[in-house]
C-alpha positions as CSV (number, residue, x, y, z in Angstrom):
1,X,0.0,0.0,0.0
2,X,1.7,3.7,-0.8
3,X,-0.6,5.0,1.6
4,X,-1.0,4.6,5.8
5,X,-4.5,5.9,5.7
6,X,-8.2,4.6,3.5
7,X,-8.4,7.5,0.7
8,X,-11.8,7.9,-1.9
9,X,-10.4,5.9,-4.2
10,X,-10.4,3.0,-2.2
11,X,-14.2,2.8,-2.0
12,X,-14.7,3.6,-6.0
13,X,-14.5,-0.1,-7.3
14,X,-10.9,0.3,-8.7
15,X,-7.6,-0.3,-9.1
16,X,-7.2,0.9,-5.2
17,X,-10.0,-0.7,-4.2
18,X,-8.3,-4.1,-5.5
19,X,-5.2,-3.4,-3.5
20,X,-7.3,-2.3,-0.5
21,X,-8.6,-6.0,-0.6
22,X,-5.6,-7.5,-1.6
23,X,-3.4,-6.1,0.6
24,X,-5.0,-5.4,3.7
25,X,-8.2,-7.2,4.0
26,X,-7.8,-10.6,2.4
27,X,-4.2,-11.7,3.8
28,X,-6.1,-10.9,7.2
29,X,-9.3,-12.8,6.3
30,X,-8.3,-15.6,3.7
31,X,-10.5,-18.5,3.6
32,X,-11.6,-20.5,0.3
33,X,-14.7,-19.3,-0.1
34,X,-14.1,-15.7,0.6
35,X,-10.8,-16.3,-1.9
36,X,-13.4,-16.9,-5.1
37,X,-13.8,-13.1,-4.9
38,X,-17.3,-13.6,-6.0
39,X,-20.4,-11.3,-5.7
40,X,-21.9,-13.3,-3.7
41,X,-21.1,-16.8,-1.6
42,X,-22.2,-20.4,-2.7
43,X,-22.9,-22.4,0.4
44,X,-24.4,-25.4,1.0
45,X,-26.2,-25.8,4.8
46,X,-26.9,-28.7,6.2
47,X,-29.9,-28.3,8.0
48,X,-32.4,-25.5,8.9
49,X,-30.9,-22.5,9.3
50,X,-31.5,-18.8,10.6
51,X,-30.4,-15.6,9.7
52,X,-29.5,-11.9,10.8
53,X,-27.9,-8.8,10.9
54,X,-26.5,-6.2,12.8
55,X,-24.3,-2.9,12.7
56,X,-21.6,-1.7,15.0
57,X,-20.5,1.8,15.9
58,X,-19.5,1.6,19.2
59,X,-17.0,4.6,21.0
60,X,-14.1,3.9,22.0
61,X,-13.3,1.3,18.8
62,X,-10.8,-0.6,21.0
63,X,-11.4,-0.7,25.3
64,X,-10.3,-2.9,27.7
65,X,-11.5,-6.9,26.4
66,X,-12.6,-6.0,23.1
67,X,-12.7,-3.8,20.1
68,X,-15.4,-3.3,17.1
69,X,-13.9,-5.6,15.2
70,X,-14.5,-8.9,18.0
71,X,-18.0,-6.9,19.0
72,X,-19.2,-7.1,14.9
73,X,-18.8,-11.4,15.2
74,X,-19.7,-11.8,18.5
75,X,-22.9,-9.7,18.4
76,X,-24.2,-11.7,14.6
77,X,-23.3,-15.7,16.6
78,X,-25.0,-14.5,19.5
79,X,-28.3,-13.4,17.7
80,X,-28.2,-16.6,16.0
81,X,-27.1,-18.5,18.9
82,X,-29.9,-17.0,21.0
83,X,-32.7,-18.7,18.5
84,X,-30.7,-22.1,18.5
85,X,-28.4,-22.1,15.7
86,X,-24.7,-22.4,15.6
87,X,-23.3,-19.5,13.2
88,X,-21.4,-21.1,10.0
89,X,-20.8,-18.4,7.4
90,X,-20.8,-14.6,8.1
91,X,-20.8,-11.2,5.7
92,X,-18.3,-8.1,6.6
93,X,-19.6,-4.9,5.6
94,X,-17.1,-2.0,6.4
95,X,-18.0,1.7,6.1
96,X,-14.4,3.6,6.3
97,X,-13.7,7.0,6.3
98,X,-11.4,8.8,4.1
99,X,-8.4,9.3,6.7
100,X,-8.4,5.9,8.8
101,X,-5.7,4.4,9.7
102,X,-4.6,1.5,7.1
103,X,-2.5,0.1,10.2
104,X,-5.6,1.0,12.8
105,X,-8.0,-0.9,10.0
106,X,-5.3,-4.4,10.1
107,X,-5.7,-4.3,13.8
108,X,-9.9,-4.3,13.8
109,X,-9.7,-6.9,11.2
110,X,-7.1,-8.8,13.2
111,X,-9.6,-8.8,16.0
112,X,-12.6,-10.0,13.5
113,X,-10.3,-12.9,12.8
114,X,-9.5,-13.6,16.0
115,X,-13.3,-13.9,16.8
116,X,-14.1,-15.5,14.1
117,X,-11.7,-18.3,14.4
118,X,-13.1,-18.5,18.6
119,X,-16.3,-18.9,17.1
120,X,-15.6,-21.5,14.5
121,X,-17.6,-19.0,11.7
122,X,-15.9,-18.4,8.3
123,X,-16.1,-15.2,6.8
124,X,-17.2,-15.8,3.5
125,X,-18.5,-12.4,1.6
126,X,-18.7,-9.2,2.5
127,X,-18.4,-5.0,1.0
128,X,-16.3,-2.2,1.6
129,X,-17.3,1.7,1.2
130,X,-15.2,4.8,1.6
131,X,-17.2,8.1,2.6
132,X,-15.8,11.8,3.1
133,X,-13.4,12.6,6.2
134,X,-15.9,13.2,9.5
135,X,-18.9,11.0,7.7
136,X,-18.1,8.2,9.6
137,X,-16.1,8.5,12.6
138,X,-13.6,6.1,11.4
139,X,-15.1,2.8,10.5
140,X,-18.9,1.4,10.9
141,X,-19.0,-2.5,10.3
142,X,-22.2,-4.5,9.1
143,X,-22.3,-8.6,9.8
144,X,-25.0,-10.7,8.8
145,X,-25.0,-14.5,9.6
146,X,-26.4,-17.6,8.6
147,X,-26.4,-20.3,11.0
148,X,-27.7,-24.2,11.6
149,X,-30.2,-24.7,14.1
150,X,-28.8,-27.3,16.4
151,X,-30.6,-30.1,16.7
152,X,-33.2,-30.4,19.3
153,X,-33.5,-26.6,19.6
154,X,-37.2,-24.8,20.0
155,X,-36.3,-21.7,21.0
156,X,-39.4,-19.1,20.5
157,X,-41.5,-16.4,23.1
158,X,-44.4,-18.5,22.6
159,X,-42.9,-21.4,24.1
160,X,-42.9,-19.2,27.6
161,X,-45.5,-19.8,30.3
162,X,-46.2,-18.5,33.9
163,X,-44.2,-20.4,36.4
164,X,-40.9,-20.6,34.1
165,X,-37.4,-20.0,36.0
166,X,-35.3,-17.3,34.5
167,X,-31.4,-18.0,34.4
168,X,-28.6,-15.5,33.7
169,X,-25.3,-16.7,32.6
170,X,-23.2,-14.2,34.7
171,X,-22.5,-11.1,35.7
172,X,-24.8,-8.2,34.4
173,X,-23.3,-4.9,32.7
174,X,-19.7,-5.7,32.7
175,X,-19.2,-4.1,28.8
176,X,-21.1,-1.1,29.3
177,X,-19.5,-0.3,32.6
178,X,-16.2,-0.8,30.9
179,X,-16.9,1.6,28.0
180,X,-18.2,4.2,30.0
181,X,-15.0,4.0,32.2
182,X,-12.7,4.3,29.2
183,X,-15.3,7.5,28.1
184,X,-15.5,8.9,31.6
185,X,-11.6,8.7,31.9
186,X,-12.3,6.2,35.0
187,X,-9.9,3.9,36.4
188,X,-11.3,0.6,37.0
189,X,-9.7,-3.0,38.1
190,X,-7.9,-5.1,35.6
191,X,-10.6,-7.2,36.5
192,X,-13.3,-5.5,34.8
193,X,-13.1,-6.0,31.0
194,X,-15.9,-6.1,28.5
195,X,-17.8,-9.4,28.4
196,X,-18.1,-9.6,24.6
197,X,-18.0,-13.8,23.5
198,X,-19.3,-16.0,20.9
199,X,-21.8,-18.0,23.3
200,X,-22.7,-20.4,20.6
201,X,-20.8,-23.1,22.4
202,X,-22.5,-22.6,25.5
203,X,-26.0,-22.6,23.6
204,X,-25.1,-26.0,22.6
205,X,-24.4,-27.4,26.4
206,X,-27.4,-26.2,27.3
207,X,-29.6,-27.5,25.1
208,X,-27.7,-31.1,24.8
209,X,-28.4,-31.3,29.2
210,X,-32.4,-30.5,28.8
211,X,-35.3,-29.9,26.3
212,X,-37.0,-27.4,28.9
213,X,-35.2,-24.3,27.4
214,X,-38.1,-22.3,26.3
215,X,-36.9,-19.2,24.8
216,X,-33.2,-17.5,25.0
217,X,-31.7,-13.8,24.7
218,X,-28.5,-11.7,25.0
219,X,-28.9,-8.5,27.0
220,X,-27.3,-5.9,25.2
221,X,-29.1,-2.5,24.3
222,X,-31.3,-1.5,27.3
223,X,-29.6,-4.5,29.3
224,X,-31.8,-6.9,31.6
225,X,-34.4,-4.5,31.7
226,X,-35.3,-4.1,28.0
227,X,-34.7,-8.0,27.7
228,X,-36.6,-9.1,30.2
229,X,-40.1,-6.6,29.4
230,X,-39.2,-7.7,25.7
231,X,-40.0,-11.4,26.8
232,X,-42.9,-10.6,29.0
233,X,-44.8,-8.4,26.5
234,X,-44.4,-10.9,24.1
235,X,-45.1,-13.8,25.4
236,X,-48.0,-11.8,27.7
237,X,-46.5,-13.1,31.2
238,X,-45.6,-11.5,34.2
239,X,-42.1,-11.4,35.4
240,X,-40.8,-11.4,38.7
241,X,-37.0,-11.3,39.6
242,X,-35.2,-10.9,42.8
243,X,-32.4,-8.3,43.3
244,X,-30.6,-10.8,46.1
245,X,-29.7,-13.1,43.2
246,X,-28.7,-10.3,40.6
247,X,-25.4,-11.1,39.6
248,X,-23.4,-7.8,39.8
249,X,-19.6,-7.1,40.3
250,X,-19.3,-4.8,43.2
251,X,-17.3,-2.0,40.7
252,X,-19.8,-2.2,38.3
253,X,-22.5,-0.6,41.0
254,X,-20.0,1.5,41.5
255,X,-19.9,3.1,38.2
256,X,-23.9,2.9,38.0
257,X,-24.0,4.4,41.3
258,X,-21.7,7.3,40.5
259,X,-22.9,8.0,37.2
260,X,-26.9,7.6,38.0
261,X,-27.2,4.5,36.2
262,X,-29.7,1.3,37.2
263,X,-27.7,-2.0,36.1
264,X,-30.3,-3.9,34.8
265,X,-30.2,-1.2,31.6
266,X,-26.3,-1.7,31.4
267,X,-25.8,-3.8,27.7
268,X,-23.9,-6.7,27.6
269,X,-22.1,-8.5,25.1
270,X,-21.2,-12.2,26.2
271,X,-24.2,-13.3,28.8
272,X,-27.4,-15.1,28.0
273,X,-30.6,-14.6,29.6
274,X,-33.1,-18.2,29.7
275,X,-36.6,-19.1,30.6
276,X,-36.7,-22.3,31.5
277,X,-39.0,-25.0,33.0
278,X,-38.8,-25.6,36.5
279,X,-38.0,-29.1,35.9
280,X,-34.9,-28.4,33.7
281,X,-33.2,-25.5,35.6
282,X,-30.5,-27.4,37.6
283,X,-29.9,-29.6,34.6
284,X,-29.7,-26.2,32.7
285,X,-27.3,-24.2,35.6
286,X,-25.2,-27.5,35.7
287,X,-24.1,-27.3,32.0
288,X,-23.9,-23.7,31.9
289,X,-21.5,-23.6,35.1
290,X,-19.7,-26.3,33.7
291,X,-18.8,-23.7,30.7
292,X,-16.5,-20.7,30.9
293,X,-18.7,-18.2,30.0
294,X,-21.2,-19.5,32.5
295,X,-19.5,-20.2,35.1
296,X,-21.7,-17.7,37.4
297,X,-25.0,-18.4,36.2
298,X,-27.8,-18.4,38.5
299,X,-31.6,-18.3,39.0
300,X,-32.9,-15.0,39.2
301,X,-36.4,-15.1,38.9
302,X,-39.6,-16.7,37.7
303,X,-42.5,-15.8,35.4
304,X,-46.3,-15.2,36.7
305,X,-49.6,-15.3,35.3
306,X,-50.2,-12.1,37.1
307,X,-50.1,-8.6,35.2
308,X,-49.1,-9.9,32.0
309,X,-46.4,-7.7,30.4
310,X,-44.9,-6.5,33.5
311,X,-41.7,-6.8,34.9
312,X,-41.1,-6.4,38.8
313,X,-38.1,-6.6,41.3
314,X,-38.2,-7.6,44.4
315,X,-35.9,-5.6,46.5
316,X,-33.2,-6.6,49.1
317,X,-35.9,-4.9,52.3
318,X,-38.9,-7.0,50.6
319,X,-40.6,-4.5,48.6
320,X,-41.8,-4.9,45.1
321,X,-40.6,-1.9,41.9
322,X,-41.5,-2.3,38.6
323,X,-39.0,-2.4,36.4
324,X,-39.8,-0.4,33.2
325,X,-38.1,-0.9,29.8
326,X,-35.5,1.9,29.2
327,X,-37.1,4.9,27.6
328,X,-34.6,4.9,25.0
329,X,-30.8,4.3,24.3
330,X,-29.0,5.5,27.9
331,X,-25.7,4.8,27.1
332,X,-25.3,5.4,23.2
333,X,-22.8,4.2,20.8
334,X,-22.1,1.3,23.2
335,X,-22.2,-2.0,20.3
């Protein structure tokens, strides 16, 4: 490359666009499908499969246990992974401003690799577009997936009925608390790192142990909160968790409680929330525990048939708070 940062003409379909892709991206990326260079990928699934699609924009790009690039996999497998499938193939769309940083652009990419590789998804297609210097703050990535649905899987709202136990994988809010401290120019322990994982594997474990698994989601925008009323509305239960058995890291309230913040809105990048039938849960809990990434699950509540749609807490002196979804987006740019 004769230049260190993206220019117009790498977006314009030419000559630099080639070496753009040559150069930086493909060495970075290289698999055999993506290698055919064609407009589009040939697959051939072997089963069912879903699909989505998501865009990334978060501030800062890199922060303390992640980066756009691992946020832009792991967000596209966890969607899929949250209605049963395990992601095979995914698209990288990248919208680049004239200016980046060629070096700053191998390191994101590195990082999609990286996450890629963790969660056994191949990069098989994908688009690249240059805009005009301040457009685009840098670089804005687009994934879509396609993945199998595992076998055994029947993961829907309208599988969820009053008197269903609700399971968390860990702890709530670690990534958003972690981005706001890099924002906020707050020093927090080494400890506390954005939570962002491909959760695919854990998915799996969880449905090999039990068939009770009702319906699953990852709490990021709007957190627990949003997740949780999400569920409720939908499936037209009540919901009723416990803040005694709200898994939340001691620093993390710290930052909520300093900045005016409930943690229950805080996004999350690498936790699961499950309904689950009664009869299931410690099957369920076992296999999760057993996993790395859920290690800390626990039990935080059950659904009711009372006051369908709403979500309440149960406080630590006894009383009962609803819990509303977030208004809107509290903490922006944050995935």
């Amino acid at each position: 490359m004769d230049n260190n940062t993206i220019q117009l003409a790498h977006g314009a379909g030419g000559s630099r666009g080639a070496e753009l892709m040559r150069e930086v991206i493909l060495p970075v990326l290289d698999n055999p499908v993506l290698r055919q260079m064609h407009d589009g990928a040939v697959l051939s699934p072997r089963r069912p499969v879903a699909f989505t699609t998501d865009s990334y924009v978060v501030e800062p790009r890199f922060f303390p246990g992640g980066s756009i690039g691992r946020l832009a996999v792991c967000g596209t497998v966890n969607d899929l992974a949250m209605t049963g499938a395990t992601a095979r193939y995914l698209s990288l769309a990248l919208i680049l401003e004239e200016g980046f940083s060629i070096a700053e652009l191998r390191r994101v990419l590195k990082d999609v690799r990286e996450a890629a590789e963790e969660a056994g998804v191949e990069i098989v297609t994908g688009d690249t577009k240059v805009v005009g210097r301040g457009a685009a703050d840098g670089i804005y990535i687009n994934t879509a997936g396609i993945g199998e649905i595992i076998e055994g899987a029947a993961i829907s709202p309208v599988n969820i009925r009053p008197g269903m136990d609700i399971l968390v994988s860990g702890f709530l809010g670690d990534h958003a608390a972690t981005l706001l401290a890099a924002r906020h120019g707050m020093e927090l322990p080494e400890t506390i790192r954005s939570d962002a994982a491909p959760l695919a594997g854990l998915v799996r474990e969880m449905i090999a142990a039990a068939p009770g698994i009702a319906c699953l989601r990852d709490p990021t925008r709007g957190g627990a909160a949003a997740t949780l009323n999400e569920l409720a509305g939908q499936a037209r239960v009540g919901i009723l968790i416990d803040e005694e058995f709200l898994p939340v890291r001691p620093e993390v309230a710290g930052v909520c409680d300093l900045l005016g913040l409930d943690p229950l809105t805080l996004a999350n990048e690498g936790k699961l929330i499950a309904v689950v039938d009664p009869a299931a849960t410690e099957s369920v809990l076992s296999a999760m525990r057993a996993n790395p990434l859920g290690k800390e699950a626990c039990c935080i509540g059950r659904t009711t048939a009372g006051e369908p749609g709403e979500v309440t807490l149960r406080t630590a002196f006894g009383g009962i708070r609803i819990v509303e979804m977030p208004p809107g987006e509290l903490v922006p740019r944050i995935c």
